[in-house]
Structure formats: C-alpha cells, structure tokens
OpenMM code with the backbone's topology and positions (N, CA, C; nanometers):
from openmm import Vec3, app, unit

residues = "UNK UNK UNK UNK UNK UNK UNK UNK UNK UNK UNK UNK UNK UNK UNK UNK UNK UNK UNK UNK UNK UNK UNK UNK UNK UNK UNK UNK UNK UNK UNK UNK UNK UNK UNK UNK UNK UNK UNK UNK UNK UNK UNK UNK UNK UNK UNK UNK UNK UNK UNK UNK UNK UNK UNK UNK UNK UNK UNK UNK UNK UNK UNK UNK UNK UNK UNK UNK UNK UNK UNK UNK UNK UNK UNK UNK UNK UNK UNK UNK UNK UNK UNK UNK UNK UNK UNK UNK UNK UNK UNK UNK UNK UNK UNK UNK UNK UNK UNK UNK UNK UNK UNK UNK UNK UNK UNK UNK UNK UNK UNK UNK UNK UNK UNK UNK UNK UNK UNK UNK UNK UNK UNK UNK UNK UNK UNK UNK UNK UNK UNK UNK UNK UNK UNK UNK UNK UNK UNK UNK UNK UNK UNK UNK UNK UNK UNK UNK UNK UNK UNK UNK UNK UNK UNK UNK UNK UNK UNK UNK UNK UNK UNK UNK UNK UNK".split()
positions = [
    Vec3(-0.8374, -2.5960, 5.8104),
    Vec3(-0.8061, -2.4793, 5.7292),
    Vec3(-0.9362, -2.4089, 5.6924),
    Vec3(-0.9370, -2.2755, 5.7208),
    Vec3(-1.0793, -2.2064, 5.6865),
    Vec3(-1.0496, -2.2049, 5.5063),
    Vec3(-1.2074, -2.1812, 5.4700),
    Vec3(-1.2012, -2.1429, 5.3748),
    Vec3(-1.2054, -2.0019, 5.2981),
    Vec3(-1.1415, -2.0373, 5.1671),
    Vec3(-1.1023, -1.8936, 5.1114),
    Vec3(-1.2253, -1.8010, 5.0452),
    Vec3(-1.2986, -1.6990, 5.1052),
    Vec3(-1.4021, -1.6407, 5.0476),
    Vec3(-1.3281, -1.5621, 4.9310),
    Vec3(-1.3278, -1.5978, 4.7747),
    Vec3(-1.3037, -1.5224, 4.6357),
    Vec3(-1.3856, -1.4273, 4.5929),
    Vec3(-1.4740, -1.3885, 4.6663),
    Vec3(-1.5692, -1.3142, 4.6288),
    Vec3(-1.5296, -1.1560, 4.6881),
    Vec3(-1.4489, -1.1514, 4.7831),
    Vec3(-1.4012, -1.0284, 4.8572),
    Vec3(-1.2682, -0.9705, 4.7471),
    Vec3(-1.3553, -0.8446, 4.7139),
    Vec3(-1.3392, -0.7750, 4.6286),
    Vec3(-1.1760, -0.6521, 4.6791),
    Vec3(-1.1923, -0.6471, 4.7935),
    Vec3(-1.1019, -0.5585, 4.8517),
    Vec3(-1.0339, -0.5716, 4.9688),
    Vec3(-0.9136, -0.5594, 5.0164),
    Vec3(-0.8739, -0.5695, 5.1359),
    Vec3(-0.9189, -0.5213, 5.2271),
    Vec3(-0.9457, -0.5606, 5.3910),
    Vec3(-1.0211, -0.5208, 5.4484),
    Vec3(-0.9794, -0.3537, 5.5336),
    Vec3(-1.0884, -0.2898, 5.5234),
    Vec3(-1.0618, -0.1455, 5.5709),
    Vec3(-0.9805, -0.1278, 5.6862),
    Vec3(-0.8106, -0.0779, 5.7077),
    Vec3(-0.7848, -0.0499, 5.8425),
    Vec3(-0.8393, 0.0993, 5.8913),
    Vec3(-0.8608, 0.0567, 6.0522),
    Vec3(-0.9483, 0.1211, 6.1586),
    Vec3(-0.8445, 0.2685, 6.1292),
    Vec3(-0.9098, 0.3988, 6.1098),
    Vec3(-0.8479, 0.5106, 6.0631),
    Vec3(-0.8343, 0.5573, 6.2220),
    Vec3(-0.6782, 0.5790, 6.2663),
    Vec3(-0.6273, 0.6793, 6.3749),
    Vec3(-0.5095, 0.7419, 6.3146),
    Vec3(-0.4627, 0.8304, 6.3889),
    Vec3(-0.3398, 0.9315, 6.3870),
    Vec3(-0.2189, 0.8484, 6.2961),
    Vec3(-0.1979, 0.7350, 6.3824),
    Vec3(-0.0753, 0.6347, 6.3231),
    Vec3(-0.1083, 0.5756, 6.1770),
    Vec3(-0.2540, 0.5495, 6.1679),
    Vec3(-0.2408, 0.4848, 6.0500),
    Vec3(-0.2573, 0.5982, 5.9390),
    Vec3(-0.2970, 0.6858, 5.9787),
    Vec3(-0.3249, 0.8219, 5.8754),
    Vec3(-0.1530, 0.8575, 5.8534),
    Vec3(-0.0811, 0.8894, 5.9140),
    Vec3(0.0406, 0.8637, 5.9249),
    Vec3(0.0961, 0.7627, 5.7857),
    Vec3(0.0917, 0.6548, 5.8546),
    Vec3(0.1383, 0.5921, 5.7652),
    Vec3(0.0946, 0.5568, 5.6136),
    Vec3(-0.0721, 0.5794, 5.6134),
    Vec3(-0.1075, 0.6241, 5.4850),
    Vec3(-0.0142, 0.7328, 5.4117),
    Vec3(-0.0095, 0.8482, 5.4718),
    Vec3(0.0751, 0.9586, 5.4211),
    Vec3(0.2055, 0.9231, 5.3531),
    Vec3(0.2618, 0.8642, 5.4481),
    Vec3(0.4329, 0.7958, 5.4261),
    Vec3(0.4402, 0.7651, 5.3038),
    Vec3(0.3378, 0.6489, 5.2793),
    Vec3(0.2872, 0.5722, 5.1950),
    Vec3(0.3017, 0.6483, 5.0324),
    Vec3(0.1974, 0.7128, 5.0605),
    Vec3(0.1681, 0.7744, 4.9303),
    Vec3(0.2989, 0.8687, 4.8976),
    Vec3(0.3625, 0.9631, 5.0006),
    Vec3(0.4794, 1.0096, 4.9918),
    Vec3(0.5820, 0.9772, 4.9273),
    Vec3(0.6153, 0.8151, 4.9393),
    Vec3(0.7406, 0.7490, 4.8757),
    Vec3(0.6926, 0.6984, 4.7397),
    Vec3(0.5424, 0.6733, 4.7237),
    Vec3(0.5532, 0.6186, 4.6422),
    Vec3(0.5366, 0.7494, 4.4849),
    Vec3(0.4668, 0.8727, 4.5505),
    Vec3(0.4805, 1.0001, 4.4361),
    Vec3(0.6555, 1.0356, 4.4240),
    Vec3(0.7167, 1.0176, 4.4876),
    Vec3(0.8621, 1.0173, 4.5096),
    Vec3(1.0007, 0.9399, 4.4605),
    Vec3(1.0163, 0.8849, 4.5569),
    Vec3(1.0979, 0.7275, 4.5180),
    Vec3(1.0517, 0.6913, 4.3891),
    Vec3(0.9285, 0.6525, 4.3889),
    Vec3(0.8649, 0.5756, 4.2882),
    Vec3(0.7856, 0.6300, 4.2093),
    Vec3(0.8050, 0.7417, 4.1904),
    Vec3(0.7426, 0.8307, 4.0726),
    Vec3(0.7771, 0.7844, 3.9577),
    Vec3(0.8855, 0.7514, 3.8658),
    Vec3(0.8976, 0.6623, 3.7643),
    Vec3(0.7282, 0.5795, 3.7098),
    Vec3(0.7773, 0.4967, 3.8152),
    Vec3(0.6777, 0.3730, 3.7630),
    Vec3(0.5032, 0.4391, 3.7743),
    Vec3(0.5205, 0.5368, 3.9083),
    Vec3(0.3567, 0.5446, 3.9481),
    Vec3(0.3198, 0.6864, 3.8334),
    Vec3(0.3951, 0.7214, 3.7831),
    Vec3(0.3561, 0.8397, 3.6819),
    Vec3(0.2958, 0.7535, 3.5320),
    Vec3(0.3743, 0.6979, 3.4452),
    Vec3(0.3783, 0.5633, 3.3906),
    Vec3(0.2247, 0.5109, 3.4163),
    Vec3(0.1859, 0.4766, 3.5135),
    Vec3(0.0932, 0.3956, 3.5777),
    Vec3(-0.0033, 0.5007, 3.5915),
    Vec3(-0.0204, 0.6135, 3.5996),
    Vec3(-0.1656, 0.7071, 3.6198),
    Vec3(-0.1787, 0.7336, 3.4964),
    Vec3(-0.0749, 0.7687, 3.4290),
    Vec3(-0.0862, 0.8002, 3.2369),
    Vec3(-0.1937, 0.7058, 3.1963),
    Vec3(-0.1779, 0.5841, 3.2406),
    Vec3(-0.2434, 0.4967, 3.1689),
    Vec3(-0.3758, 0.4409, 3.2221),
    Vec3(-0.3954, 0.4811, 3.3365),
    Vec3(-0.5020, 0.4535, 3.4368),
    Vec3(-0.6288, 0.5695, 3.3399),
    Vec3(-0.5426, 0.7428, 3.3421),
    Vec3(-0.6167, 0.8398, 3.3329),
    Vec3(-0.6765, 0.7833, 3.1548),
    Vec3(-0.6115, 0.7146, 3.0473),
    Vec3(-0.6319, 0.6920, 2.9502),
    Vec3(-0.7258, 0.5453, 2.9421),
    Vec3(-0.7005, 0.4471, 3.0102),
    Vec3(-0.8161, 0.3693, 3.0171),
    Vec3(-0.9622, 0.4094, 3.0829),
    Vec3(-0.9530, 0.4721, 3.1769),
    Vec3(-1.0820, 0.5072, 3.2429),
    Vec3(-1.1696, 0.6174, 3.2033),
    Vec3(-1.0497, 0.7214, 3.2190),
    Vec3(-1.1280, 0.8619, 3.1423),
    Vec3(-1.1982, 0.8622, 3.0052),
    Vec3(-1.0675, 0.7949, 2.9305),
    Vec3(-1.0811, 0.8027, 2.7611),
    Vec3(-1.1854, 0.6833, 2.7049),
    Vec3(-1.1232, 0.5809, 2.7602),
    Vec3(-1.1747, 0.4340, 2.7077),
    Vec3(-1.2414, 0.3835, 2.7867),
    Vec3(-1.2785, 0.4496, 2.8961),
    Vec3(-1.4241, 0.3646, 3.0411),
    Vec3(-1.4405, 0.2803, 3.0659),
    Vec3(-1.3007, 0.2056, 3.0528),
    Vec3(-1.2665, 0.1088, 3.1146),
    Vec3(-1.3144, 0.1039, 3.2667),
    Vec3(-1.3463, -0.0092, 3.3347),
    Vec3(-1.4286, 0.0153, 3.4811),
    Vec3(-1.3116, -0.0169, 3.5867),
    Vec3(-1.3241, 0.0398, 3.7238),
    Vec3(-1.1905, 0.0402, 3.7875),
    Vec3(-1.2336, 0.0188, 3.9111),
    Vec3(-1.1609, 0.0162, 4.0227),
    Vec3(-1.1957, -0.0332, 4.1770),
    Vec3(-1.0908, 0.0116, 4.2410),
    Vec3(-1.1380, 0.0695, 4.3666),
    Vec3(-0.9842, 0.0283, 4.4542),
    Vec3(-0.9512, -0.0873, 4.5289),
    Vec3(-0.8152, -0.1154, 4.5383),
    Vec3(-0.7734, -0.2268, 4.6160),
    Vec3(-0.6722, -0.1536, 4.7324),
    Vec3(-0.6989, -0.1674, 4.8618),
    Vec3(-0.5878, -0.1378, 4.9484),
    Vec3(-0.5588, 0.0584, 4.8971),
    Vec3(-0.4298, 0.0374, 4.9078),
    Vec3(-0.3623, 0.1555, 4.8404),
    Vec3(-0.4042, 0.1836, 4.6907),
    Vec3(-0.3818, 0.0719, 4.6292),
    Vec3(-0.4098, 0.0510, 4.4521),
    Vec3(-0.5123, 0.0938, 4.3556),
    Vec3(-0.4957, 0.1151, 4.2569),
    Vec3(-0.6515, 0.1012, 4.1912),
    Vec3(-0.6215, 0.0080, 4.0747),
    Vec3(-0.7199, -0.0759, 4.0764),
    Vec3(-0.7499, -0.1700, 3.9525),
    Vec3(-0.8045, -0.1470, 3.8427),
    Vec3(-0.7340, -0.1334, 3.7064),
    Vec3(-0.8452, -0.1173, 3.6080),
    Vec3(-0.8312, -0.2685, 3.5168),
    Vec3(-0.9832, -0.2636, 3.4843),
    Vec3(-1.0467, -0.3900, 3.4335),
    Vec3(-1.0152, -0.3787, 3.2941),
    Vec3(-0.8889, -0.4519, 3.2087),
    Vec3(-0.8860, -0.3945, 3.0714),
    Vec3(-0.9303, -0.5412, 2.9406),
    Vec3(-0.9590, -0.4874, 2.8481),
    Vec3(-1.0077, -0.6317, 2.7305),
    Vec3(-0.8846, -0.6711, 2.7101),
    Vec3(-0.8208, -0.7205, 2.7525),
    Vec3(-0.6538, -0.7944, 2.6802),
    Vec3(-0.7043, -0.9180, 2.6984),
    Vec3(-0.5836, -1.0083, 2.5877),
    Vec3(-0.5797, -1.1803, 2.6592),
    Vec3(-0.4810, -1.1631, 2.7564),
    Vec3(-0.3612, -1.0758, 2.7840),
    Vec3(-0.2917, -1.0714, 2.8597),
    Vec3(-0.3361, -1.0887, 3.0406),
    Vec3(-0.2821, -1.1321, 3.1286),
    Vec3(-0.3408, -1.1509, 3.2729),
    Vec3(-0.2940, -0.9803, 3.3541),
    Vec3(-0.2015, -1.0013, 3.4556),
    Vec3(-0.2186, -0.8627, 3.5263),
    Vec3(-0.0614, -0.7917, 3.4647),
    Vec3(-0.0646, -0.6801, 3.5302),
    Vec3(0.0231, -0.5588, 3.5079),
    Vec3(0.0279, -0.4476, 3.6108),
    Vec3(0.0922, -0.4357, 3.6817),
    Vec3(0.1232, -0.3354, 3.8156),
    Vec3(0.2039, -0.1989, 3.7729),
    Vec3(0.1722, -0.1256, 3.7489),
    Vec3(0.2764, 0.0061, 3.7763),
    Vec3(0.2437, 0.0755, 3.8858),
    Vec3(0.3265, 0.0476, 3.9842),
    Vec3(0.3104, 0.0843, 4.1255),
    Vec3(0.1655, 0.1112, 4.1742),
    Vec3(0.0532, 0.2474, 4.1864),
    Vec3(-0.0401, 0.2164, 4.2690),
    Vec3(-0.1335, 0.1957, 4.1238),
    Vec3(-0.0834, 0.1666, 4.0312),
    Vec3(-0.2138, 0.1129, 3.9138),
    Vec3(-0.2211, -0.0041, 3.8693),
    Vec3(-0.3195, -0.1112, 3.8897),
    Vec3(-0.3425, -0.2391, 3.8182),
    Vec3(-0.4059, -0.2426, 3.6979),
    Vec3(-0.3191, -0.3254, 3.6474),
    Vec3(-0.4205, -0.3389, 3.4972),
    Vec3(-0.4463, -0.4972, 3.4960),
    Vec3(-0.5898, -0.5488, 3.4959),
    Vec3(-0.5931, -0.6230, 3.4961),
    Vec3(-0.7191, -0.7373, 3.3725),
    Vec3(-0.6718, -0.8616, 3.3091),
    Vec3(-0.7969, -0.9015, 3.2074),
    Vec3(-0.9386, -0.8628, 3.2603),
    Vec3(-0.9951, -0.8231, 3.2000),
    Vec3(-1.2333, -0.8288, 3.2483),
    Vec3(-1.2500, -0.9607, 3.1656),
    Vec3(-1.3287, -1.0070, 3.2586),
    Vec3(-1.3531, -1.1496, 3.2382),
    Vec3(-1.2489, -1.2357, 3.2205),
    Vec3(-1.1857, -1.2273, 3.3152),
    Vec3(-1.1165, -1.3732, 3.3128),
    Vec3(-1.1186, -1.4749, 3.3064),
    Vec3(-1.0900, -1.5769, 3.3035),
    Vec3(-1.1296, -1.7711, 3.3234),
    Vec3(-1.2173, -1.7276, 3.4381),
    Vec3(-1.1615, -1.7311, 3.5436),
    Vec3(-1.2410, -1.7384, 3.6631),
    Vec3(-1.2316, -1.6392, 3.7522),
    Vec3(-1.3425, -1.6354, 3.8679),
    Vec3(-1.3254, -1.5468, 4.0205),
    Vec3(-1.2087, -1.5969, 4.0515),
    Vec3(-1.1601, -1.7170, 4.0345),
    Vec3(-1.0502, -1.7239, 4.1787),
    Vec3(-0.9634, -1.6987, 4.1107),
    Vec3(-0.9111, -1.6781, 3.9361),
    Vec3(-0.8102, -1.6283, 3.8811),
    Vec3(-0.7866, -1.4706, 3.9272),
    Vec3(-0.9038, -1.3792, 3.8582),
    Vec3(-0.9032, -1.2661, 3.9186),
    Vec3(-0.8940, -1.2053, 4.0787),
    Vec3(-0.9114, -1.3009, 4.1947),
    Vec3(-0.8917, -1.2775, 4.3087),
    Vec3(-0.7634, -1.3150, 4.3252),
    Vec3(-0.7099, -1.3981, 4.2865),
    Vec3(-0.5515, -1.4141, 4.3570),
    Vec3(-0.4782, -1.3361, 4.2520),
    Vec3(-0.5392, -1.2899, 4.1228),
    Vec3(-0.4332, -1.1863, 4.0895),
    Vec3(-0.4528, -1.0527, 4.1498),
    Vec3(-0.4943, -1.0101, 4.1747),
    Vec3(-0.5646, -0.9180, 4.2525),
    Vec3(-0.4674, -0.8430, 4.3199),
    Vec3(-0.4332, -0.9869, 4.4335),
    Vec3(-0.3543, -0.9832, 4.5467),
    Vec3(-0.2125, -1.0223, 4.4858),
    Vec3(-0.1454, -1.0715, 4.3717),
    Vec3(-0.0392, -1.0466, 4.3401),
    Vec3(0.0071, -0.9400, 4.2762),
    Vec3(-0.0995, -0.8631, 4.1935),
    Vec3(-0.0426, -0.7699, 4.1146),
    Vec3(-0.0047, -0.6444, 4.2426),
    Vec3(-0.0741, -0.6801, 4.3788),
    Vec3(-0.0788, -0.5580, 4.4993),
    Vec3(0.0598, -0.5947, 4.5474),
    Vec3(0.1178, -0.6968, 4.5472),
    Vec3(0.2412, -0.7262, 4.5832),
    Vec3(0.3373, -0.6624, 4.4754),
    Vec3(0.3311, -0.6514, 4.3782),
    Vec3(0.4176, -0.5693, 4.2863),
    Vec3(0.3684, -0.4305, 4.2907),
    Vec3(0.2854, -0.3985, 4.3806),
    Vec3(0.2406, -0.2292, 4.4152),
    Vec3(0.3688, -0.2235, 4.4985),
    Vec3(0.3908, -0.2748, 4.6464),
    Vec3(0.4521, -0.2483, 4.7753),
    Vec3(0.6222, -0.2672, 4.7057),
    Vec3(0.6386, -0.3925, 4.5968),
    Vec3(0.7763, -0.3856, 4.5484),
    Vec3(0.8436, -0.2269, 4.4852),
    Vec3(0.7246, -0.1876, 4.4045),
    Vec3(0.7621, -0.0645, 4.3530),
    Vec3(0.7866, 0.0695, 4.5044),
    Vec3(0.7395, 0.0328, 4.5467),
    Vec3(0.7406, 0.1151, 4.6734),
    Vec3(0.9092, 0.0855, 4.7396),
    Vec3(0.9493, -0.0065, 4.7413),
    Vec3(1.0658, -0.0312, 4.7657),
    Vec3(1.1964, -0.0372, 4.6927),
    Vec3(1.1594, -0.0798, 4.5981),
    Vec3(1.2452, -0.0372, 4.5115),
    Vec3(1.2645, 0.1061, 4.3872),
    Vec3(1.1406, 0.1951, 4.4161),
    Vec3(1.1323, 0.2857, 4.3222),
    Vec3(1.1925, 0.2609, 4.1754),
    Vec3(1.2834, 0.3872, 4.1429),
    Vec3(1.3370, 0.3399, 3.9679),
    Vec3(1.3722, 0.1908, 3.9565),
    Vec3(1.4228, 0.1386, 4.0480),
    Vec3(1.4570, 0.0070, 4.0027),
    Vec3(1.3843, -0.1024, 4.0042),
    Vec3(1.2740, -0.0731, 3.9987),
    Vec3(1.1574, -0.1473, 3.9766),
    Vec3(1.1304, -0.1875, 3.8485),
    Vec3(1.1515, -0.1442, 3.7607),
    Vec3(1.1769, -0.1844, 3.6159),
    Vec3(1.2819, -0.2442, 3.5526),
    Vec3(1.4312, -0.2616, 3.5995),
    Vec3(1.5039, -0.3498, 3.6205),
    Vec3(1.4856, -0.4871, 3.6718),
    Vec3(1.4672, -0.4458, 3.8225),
    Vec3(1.4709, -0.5325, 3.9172),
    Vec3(1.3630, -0.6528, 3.9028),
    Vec3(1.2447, -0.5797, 3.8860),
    Vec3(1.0785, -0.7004, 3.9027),
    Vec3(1.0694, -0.6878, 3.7787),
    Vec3(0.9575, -0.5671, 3.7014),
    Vec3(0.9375, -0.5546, 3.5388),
    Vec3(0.9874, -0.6232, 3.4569),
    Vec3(1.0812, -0.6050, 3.4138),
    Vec3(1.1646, -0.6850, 3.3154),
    Vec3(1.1612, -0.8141, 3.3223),
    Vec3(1.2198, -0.8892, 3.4147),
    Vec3(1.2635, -1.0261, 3.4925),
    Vec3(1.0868, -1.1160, 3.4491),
    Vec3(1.0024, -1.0316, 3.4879),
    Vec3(0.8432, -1.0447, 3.5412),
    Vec3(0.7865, -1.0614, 3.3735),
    Vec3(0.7957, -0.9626, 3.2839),
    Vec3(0.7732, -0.9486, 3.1387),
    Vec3(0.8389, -1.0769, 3.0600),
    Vec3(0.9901, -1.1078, 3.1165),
    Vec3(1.0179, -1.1715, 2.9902),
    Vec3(0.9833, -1.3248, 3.0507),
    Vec3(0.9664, -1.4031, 3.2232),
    Vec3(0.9089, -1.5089, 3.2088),
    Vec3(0.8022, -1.5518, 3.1979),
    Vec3(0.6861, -1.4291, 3.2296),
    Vec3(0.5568, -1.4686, 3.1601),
    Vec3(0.5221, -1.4780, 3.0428),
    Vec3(0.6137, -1.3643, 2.9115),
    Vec3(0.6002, -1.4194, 2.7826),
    Vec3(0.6985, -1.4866, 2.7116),
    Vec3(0.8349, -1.5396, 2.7615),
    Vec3(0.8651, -1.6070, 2.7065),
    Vec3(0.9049, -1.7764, 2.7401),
    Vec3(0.8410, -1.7802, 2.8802),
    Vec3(0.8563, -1.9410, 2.9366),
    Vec3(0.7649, -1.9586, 2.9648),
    Vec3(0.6400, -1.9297, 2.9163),
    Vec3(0.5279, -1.9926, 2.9186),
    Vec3(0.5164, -2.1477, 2.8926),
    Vec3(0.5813, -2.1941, 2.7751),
    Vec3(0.5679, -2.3340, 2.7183),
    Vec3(0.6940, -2.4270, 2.8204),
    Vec3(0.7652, -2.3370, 2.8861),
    Vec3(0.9128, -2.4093, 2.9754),
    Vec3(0.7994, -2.4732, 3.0867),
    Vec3(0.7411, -2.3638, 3.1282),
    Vec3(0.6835, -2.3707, 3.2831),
    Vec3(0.5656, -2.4783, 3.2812),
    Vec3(0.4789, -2.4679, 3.1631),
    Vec3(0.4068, -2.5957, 3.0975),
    Vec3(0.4451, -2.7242, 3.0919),
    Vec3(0.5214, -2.7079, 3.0089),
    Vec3(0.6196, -2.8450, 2.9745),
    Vec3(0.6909, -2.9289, 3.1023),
    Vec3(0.7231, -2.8681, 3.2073),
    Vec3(0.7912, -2.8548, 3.3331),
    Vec3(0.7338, -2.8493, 3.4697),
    Vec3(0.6133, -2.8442, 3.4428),
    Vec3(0.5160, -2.7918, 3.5551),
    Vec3(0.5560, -2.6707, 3.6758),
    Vec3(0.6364, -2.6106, 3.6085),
    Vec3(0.7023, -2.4813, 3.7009),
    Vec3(0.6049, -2.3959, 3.7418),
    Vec3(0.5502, -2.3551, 3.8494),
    Vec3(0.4375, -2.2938, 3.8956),
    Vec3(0.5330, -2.1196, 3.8305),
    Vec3(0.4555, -2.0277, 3.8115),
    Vec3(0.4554, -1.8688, 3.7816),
    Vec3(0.5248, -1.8347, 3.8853),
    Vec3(0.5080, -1.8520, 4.0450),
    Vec3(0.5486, -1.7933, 4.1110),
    Vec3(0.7210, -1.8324, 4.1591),
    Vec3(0.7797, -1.9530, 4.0866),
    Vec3(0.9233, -1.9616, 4.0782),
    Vec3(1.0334, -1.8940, 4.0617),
    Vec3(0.9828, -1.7927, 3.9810),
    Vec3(1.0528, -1.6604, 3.9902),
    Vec3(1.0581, -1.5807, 4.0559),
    Vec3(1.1792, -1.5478, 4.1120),
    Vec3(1.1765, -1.4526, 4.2293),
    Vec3(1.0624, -1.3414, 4.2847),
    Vec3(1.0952, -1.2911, 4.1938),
    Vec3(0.9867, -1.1184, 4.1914),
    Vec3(0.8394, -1.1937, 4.1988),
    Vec3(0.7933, -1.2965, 4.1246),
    Vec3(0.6832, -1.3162, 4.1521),
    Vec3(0.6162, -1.4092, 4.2610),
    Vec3(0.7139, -1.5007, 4.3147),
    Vec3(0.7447, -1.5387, 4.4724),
    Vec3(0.7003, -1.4435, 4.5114),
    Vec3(0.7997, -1.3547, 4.5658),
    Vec3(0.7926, -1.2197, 4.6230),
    Vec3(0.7149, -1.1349, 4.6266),
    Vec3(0.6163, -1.1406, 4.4918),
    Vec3(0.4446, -1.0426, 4.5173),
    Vec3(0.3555, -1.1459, 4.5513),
    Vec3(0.3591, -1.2636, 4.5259),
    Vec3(0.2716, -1.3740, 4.6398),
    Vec3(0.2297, -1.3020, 4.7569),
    Vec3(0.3480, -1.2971, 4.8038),
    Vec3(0.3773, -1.3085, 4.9563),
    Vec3(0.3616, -1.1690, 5.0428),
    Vec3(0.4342, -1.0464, 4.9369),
    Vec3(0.3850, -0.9445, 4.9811),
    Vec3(0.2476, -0.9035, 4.9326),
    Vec3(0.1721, -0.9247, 4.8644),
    Vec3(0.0272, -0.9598, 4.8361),
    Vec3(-0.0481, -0.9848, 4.9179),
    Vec3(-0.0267, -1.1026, 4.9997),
    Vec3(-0.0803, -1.1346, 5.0893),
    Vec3(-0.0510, -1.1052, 5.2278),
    Vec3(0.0518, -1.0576, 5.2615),
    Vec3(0.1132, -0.9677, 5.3762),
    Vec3(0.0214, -0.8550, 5.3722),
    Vec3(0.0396, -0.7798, 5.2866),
    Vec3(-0.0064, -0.6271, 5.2746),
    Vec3(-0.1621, -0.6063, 5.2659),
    Vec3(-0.2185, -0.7251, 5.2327),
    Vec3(-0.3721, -0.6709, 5.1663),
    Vec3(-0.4637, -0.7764, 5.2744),
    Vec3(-0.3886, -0.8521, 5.3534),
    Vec3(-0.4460, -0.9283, 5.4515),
    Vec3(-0.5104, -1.0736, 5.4336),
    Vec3(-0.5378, -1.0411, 5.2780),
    Vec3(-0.6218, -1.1622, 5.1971),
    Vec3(-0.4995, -1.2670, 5.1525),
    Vec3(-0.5664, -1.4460, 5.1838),
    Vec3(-0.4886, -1.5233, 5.1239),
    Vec3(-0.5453, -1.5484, 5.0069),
    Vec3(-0.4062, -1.6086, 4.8987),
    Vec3(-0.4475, -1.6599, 4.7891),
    Vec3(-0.5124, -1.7896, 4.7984),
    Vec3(-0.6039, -1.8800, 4.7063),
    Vec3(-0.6144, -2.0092, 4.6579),
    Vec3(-0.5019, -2.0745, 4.6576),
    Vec3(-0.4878, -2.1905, 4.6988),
    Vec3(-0.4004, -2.2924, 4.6474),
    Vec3(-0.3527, -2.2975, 4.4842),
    Vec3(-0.4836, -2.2835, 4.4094),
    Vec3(-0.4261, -2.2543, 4.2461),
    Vec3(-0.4046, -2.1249, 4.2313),
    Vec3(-0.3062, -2.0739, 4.2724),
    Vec3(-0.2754, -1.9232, 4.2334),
    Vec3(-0.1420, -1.9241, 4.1609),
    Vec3(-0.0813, -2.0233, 4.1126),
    Vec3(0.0583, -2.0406, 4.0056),
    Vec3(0.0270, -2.0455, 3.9048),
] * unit.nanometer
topology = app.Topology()
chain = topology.addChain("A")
for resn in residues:
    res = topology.addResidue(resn, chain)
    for name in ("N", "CA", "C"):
        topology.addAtom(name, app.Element.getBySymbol(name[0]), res)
C-alpha cells in the first residue's frame, strides 16, 4: 500500500481541453442553478468571513475552503468549506478536506434537497451522537450522507483519505 502524502493541499490539476472546460462549465452551471439554495447560503458567508473577518481561504478542486476559529470541525455549503484553523492535526484537516468536497458534489446532486437530505441528518449526528458514537465506537462515517462524502470525496478530488478519517 503506498503511502498517504497529508501534506497535499489540493486536488490534483486536471489537464485543461475542450471536454474538460466543458464539463467545468456544466459544473458550475448546476451548481449556480439546481443548487443555488445552498451555494448562495455558502458565498454569503464565504464573502463575510474573508472579505469582512480575513479569515484565510484556498481552493480545493471546484471548492473554496475557508479556515474559520470554531471548536466546531467542517461545514460544506455546496462550493464553500468552512473549515476549524488549527486543528488537532494535518491528517485531521486533510481528510476533512476531502470529505467536506464530498458534500460539495452531494449538493450538486441533490440541489434544494440538500438540506433535508445530507444537512440536517449530517448536523444532528455530529452534535447530538457524539457521546453514542464514543461510547459505541461508531466511526462518523456510519451515517449515510457521511459514508457517502467519504467516498465521493475521494472519487472526485482524486486524493485518498487516512485510515483515521472516522
């Protein structure tokens, strides 16, 4: 098994032709669209951490990351991450990285119902089964939606997670 470089900050650049410019377009298309809900929501707050509060930011893939002071861990509104500065660790912040990008591509698919569907579901077992999943050793990603940005996380952005990424 190779090993996992945590230090790679971004998914790796695809080679720009006709098709992929294309599908960049698509991209951004559905998601100002379909998924305008969540990604409007998500620039409000991007334009208010960075602009207002200078908060520091990056892109990921499609995404942009902003680095915010919470104890809280990540937060996706479609192409905006919000994510802890200074976390426990690199490899915390790298495999969230790549999960919160998996709840980018969900919003993309599910547009409005992305706040039903993932959000909600996503909000109430990280703050309220925290001590279940402890007590239980239930890894984070047991829950559907967050299964599911694992995986499209790592589908989409090319990068695997750590083994401790639950």
């Amino acid at each position: 098994m190779s090993r996992i470089d945590i230090t790679v900050k971004e998914p790796p650049k695809k080679k720009k032709c006709w098709q992929q410019s294309l599908k960049d377009f698509l991209f951004m298309l559905v998601q100002w669209t379909w998924a305008l809900p969540v990604n409007l929501v998500g620039w409000i707050a991007f334009v208010i951490c960075t602009k207002i509060l200078g908060y520091r930011w990056q892109h990921f893939g499609y995404a942009k990351i902003v680095y915010v002071p919470w104890k809280g861990g990540g937060l996706s509104m479609g192409l905006f991450i919000f994510i802890k500065d200074n976390a426990k660790s690199k490899e915390w912040t790298y495999n969230c990285r790549i999960h919160e990008y998996g709840h980018t591509w969900q919003a993309l698919l599910l547009g409005p119902l992305y706040y039903i569907i993932i959000a909600l579901p996503s909000v109430i077992w990280c703050n309220c089964f925290a001590g279940y999943r402890k007590k239980n050793n239930v890894p984070y990603s047991k829950l559907y939606c967050e299964g599911w940005a694992n995986a499209w996380g790592q589908k989409f952005s090319g990068l695997q997670q750590t083994e401790n990424h639950n």
